[in-house]
N, C-alpha and C positions, 0 to 999 in steps of 0.2 A: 735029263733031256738037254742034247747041243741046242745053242741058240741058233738062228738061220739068220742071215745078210738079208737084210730088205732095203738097204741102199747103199749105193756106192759112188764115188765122188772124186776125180783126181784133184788134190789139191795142191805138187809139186810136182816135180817131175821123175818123182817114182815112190811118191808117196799119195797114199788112196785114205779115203775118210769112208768110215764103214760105219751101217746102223744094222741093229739086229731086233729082231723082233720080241726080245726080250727089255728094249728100250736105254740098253747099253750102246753108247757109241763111242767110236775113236779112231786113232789113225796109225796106221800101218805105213812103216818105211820099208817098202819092197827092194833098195838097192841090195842088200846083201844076197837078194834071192835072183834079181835080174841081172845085176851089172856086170860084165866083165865076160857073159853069156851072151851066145853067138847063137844061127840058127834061126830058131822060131823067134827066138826073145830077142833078137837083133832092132826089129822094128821100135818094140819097146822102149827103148834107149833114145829114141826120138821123141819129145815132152809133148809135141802133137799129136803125137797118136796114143801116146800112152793113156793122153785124154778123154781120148776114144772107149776108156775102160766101161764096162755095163755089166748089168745081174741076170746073170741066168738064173731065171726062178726055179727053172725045171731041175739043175743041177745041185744048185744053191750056192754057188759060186761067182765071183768074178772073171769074166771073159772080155775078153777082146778081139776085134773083125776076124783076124787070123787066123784063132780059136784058139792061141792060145788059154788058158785057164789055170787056177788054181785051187787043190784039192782043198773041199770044203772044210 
């Protein structure tokens, strides 16, 4: 069984702190996946909004206003 995200958290500016319902948590440096990415992930790149990061429970993912998202 995959764990699922039950919380998310930016804690730099392209680095998110994830808890999962298996009671594992930790943090992911997302620059290698965003940086240097234009388009949707553009906004991203901005440490205010990127702040903006939330959990889609329905999805089980990390989203952001834009819709951006990341496959679970």
């Amino acid at each position: 069984m995959t764990p699922h995200i039950v919380a998310v958290r930016a804690i730099g500016s392209m680095t998110v702190a994830l808890s999962f319902d298996d009671g594992v948590s930790g943090t992911v440096d997302l620059s290698t996946w965003i940086g240097g990415r234009g388009g949707v992930f553009a906004p991203l790149h901005d440490p205010a909004y990127f702040a903006s990061v939330t959990l889609d429970e329905d999805a089980g993912t990390i989203v952001w206003p834009n819709g951006v998202d990341l496959d679970p």
